[in-house]
C-alpha positions in Angstrom: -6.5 -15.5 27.3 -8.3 -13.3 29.4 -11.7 -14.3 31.1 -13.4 -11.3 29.6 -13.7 -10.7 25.8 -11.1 -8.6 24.7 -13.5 -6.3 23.1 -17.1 -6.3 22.1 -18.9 -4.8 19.6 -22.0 -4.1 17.7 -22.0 -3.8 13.7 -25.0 -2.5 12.8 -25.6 -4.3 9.3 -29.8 -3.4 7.5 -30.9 -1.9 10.6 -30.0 -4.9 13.1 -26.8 -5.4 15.6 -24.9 -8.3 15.9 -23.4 -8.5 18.9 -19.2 -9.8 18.4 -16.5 -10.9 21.0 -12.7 -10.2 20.0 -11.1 -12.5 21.9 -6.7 -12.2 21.8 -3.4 -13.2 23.4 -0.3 -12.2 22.7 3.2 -13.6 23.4 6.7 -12.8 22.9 8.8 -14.9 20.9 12.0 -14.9 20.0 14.6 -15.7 16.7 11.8 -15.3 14.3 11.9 -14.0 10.5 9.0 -12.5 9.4 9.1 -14.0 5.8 9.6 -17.0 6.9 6.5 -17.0 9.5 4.4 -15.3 6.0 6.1 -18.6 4.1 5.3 -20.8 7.2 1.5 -19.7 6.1 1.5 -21.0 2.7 -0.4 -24.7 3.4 -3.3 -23.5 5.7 -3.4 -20.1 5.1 -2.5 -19.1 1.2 -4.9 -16.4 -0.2 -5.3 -14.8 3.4 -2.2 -13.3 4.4 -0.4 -9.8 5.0 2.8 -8.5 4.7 4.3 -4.9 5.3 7.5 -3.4 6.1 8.7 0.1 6.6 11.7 1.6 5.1 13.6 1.9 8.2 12.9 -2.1 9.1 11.6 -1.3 12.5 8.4 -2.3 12.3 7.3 -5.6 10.6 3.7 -7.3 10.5 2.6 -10.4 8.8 -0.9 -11.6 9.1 -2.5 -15.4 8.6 -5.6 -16.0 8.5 -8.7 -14.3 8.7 -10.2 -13.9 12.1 -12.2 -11.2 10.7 -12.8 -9.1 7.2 -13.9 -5.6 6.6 -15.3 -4.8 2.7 -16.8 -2.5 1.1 -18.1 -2.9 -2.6 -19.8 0.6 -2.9 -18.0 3.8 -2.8 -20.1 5.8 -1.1 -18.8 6.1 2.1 -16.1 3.3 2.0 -14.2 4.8 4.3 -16.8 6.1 6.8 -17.7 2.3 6.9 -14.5 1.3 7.4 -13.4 3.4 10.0 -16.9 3.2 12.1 -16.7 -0.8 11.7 -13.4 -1.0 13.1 -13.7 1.3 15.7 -16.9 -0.7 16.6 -15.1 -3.7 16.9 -12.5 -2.0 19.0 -15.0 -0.6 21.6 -14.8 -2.0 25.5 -10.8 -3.1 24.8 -9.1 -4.0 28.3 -5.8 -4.4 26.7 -3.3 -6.4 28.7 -0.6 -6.0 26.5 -0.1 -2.3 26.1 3.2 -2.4 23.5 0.7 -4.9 20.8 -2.4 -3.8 19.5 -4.9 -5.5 17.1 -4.1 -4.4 13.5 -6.6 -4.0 10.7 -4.4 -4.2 7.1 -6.0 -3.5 3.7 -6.3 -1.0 1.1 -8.7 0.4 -1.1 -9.2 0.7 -4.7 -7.8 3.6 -6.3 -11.2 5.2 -7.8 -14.3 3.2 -7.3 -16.5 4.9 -10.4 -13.9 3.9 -13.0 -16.0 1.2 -15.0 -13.6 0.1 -17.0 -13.3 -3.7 -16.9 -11.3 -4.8 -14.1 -8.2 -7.2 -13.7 -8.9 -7.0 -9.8 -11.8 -9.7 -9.5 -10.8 -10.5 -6.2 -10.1 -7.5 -4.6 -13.6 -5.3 -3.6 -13.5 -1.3 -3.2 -12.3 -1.8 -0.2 -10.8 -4.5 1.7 -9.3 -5.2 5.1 -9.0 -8.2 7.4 -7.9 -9.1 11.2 -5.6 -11.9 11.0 -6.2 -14.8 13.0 -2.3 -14.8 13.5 -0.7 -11.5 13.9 3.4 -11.3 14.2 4.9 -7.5 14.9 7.9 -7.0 14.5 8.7 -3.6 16.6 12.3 -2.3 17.4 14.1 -5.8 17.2 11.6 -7.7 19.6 8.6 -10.1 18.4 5.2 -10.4 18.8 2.8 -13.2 18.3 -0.7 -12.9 18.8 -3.8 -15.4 18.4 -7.1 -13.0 17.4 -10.8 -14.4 17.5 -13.4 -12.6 16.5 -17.1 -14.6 16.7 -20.6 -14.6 18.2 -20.0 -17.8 20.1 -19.8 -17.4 23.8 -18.3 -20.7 24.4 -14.5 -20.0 23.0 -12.3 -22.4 25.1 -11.7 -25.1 22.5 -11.3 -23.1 19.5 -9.0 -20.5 21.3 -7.2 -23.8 22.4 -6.8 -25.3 18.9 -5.5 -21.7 17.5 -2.4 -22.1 20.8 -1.6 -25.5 19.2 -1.4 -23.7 15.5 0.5 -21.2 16.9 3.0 -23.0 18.5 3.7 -25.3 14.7 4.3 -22.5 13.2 6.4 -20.8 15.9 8.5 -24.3 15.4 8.3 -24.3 11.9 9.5 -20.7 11.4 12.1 -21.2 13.7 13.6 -24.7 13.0 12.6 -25.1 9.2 15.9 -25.0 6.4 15.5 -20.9 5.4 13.9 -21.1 1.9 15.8 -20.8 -1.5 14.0 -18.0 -3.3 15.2 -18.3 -6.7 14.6 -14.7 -9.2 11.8 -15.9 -11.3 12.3 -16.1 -15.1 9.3 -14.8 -17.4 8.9 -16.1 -20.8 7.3 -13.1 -22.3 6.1 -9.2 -21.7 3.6 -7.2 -23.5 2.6 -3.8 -23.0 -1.0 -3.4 -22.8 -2.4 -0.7 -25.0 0.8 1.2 -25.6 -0.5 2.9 -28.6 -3.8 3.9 -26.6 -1.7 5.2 -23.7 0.6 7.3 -26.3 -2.5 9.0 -27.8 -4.0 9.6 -24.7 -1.2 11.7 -23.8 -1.0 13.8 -26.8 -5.0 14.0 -25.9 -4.3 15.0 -22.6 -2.2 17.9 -23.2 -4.6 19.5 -25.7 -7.2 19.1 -22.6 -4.6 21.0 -20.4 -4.1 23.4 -22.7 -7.4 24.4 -23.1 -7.7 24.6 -19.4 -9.9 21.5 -18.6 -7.2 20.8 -15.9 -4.3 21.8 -14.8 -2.5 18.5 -14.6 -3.5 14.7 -15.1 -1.9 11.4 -14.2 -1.8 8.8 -16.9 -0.4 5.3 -16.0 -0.3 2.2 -18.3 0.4 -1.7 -17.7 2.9 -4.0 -18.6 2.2 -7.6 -18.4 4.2 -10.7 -18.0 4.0 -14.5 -18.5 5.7 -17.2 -16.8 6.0 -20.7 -17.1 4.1 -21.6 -13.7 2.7 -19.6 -10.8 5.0 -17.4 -8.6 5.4 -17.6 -5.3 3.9 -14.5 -3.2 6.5 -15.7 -0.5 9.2 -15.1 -3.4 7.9 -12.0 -4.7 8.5 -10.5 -1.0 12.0 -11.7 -1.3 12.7 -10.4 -4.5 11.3 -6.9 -4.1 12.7 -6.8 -0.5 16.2 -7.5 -1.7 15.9 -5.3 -4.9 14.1 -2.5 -3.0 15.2 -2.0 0.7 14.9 1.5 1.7 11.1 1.7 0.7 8.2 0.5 2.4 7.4 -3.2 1.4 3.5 -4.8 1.1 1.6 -7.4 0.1 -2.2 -8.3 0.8 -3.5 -11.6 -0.5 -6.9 -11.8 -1.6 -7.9 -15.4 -3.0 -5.6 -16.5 -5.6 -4.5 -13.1 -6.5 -1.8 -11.0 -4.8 -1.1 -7.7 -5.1 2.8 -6.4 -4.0 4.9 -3.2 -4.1 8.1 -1.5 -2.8 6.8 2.1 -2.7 9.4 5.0 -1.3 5.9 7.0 -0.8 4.2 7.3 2.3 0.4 9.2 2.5 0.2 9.5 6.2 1.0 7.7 9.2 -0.2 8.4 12.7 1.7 7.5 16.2 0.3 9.1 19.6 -1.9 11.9 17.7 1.2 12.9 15.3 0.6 13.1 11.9 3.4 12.7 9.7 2.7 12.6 5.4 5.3 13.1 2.4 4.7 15.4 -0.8 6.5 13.3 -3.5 6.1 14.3 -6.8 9.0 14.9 -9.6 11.0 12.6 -10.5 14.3 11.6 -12.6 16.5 8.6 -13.0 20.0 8.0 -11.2 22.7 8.3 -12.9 25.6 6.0 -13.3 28.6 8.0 -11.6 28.5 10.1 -8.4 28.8 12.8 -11.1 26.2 12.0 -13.2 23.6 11.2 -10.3 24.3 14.8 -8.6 23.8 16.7 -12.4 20.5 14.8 -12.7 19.0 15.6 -9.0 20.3 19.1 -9.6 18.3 19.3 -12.6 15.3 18.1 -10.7 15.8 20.1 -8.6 15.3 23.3 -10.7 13.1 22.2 -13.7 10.1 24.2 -14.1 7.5 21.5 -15.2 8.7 18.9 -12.2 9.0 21.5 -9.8 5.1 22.7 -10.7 4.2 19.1 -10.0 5.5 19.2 -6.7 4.0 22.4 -5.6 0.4 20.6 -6.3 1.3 18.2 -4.2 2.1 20.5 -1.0 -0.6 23.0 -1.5 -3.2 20.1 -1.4 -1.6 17.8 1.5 -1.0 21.4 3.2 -4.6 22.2 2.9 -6.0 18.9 4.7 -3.2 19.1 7.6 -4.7 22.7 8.2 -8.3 21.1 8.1 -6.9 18.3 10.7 -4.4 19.3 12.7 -3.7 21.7 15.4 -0.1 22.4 14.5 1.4 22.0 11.4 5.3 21.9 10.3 5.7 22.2 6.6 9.3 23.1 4.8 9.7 25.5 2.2 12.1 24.0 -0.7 11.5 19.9 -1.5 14.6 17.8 -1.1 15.7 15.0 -3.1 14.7 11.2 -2.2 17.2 8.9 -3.7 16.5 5.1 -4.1 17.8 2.4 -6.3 16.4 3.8 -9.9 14.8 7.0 -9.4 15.1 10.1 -7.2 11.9 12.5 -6.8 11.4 15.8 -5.0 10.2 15.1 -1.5 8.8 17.4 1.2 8.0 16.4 4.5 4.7 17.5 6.5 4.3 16.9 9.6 1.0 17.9 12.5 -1.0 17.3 15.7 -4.1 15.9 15.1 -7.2 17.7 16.0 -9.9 16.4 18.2 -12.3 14.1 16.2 -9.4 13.7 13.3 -8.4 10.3 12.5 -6.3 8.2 10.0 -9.0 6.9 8.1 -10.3 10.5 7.6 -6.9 11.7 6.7 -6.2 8.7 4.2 -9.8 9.8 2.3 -8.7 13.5 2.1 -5.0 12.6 0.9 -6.2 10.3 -1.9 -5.4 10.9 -4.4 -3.0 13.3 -4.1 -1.8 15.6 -7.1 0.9 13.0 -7.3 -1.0 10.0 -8.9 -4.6 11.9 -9.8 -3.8 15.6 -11.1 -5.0 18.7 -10.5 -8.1 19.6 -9.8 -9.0 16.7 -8.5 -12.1 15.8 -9.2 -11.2 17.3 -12.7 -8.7 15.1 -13.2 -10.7 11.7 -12.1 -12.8 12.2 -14.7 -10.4 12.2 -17.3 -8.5 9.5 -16.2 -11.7 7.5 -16.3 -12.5 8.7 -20.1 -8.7 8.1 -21.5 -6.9 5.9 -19.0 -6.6 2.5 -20.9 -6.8 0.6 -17.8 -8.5 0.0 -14.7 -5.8 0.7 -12.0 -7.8 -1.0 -9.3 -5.4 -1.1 -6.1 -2.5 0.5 -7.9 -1.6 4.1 -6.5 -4.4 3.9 -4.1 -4.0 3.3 0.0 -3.3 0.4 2.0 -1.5 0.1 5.2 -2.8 -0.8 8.9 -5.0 0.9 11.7 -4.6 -0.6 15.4 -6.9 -0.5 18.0 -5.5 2.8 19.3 -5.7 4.5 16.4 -2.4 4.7 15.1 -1.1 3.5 12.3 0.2 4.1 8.2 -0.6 4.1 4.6 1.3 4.2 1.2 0.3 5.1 -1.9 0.8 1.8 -3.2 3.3 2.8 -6.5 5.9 0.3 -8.0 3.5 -2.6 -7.3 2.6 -5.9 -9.3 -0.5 -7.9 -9.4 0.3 -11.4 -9.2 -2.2 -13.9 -11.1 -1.6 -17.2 -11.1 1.0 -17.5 -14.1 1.0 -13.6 -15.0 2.2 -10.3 -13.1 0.8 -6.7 -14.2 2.9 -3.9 -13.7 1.5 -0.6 -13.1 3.6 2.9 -13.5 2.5 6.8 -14.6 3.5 9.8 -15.0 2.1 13.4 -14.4 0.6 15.2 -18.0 1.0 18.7 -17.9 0.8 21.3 -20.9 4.5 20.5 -22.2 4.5 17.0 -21.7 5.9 15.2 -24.6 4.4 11.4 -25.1 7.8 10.3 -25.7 9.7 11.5 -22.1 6.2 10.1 -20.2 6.6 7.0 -22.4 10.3 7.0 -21.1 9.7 7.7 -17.8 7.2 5.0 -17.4 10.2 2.5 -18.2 12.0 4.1 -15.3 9.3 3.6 -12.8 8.7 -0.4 -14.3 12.2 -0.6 -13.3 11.9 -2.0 -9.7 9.5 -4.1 -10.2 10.3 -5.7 -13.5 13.9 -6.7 -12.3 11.9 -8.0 -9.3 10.4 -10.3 -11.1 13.2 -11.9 -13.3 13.0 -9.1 -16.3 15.6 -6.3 -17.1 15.7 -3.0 -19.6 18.0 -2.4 -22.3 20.2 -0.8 -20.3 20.8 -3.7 -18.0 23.3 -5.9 -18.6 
């Protein structure tokens, strides 16, 4: 550990500073599965953990413990506080381990003035933590670092105590029988309001027509009950195995966990580039090569999903003008093919201004077109008035910020909130003026797909 504190920082909280030192140490280790350091966690550290995975598997972090949390319960300004907190905390770094950076993983809910009653009594309007142990996984090598955050000048014995934790569950990660994650089994599946989510549709289109909006996300939830409580170490297995070209994530918060395999990123950040991903349109795959090329060409050229799209680009296009200096954006979306559904996807890429960061781009992105409608702020409301749900963290942001700045989000789609002995399934589709409640009632089943066979469950079509 170095002599000096890491970093030190001043919070200012009603008017007063408290001064914080952000102690670390890092180390390389070797041989090391990442679900099995998150499962190594599950004694000491259960209801404070981290998981995330991008789709190309070449960067892995898992967090124990909570050396510090970030939270914000009112939504003015959650991200402003956020951001300035962090980069606070971050201030006076002497970094000895340039290729390993602090990370700060969380999300935030997806609209904070939705008062509809809440399944998310754990998770605030915004929530991120520091973990006290922080593995990376970058490009095939592993990283293992210790992170304490506190007011205390005198550090030596605790820092000392956190070596000796790290190095049990080093061992126990590395020497311990690999777990036997078995598919869960539920014993029952309701879906919530189905009715009420029909009607609202029909609703919703009449709204459209009469120009109230031009287009309006409505998502419902599907819940199931198991026999005893599942496994957040499981769920990660299940999802990863079922789902492993899209980004993987889980946060912990208390007793409930909230998990996803979502193929859409919102932006990520690496040495000033911006990257972000208009996905919107979608359509099943089929069952031959045949049949899967006839339904991606259709998506390809259908009016209504191609409309959808265009909402997307125009909006992310108009905040990477407002934050970047140069901006790369294709003309005609592509498809984006994984296990159960293909969408229209368009790149975006730019350099980010002075001043710009990812925090600032994550509040101008969410939500996009994709998940809220068009207009935006439009749309909110009516999701709020005929949404039968709160969707708390579903289809909002979470991801990781380091201490550099860089960084990435997904819009956290095909996700499940685990609750002791029940999972809630979240999925939606885009209302436009044509939109028949039957197709987005259809469609829904499509996008339950992923996780529902995740979790032990399977559709009529399934054998």
């Amino acid at each position: 550990m170095n002599s000096q504190p890491y970093s030190s920082a001043e919070k200012q909280d009603n008017s007063r500073y408290v001064a914080y030192r952000f102690y670390t140490e890092t180390i390389e280790v070797s041989r090391i599965s990442a679900l099995a350091f998150f499962d190594a966690g599950t004694k000491d550290y259960a209801g404070k953990r981290f998981y995330w995975q991008n789709p190309e598997k070449t960067h892995t972090l898992v967090g124990l413990g909570h050396a510090h949390v970030l939270e914000a319960q009112n939504h003015q300004g959650r991200f402003e506080d956020i951001k300035n907190n962090w980069q606070n905390l971050c201030k006076q770094i002497v970094n000895e381990e340039p290729f390993v950076e602090p990370v700060l993983f969380g999300g935030f809910s997806f609209d904070p003035l939705n008062k509809t009653q809440s399944l998310w009594h754990r998770f605030p309007e915004a929530y991120f933590t520091v973990p006290t142990f922080q593995l990376v996984i970058k490009h095939d090598r592993a990283y293992l670092s210790i992170h304490l955050i506190t007011k205390k000048e005198d550090t030596f014995s605790e820092f000392e105590a956190l070596r000796k934790e790290r190095d049990i569950l080093i061992h126990a990660t590395q020497v311990s029988e690999p777990a036997v994650y078995e598919k869960p089994v539920h014993k029952g599946r309701e879906e919530l309001k189905k009715e009420e989510y029909l009607a609202s549709i029909d609703k919703m289109t009449d709204i459209i027509k009469a120009k109230q909006a031009d287009k309006v996300v409505i998502a419902r939830v599907l819940r199931l009950d198991f026999d005893k409580e599942l496994s957040p170490s499981s769920a990660l297995y299940q999802v990863s195995k079922e789902q492993p070209e899209s980004f993987i994530f889980g946060m912990e918060a208390e007793e409930q966990f909230f998990f996803g395999a979502t193929p859409e990123r919102l932006v990520k950040v690496e040495d000033q580039l911006a990257l972000s991903a208009c996905l919107a349109g979608s359509t099943a795959r089929g069952k031959t090569v045949e049949k899967d090329s006839q339904l991606g060409n259709e998506l390809l050229n259908d009016k209504k999903n191609r409309s959808e799209h265009q909402y997307v680009v125009d909006m992310i296009d108009k905040v990477f003008s407002e934050h970047c200096t140069v901006k790369v954006l294709p003309k005609k979306p592509k498809l984006m093919k994984v296990r159960d559904i293909q969408h229209l996807y368009t790149p975006v890429k730019g350099e980010l201004k002075e001043g710009s960061n990812l925090i600032d781009l994550v509040r101008d992105l969410h939500p996009t077109p994709a998940l809220g409608g068009e207009p935006r702020q439009a749309a909110l409301s009516l999701i709020r008035q005929y949404e039968t749900m709160n969707r708390g963290y579903y289809a909002a942001p979470v991801g990781w910020i380091d201490a550099k700045g860089d960084g990435e989000f997904a819009v956290a789609i095909r996700s499940a909130l685990l609750d002791k002995k029940e999972a809630y399934l979240y999925a939606g589709g885009g209302i436009v003026e044509d939109s028949i409640s039957a197709s987005e009632y259809a469609e829904t089943w499509v996008k339950f797909r992923p996780m529902l066979r995740a979790l032990g469950g399977q559709l009529s079509d399934e054998s």
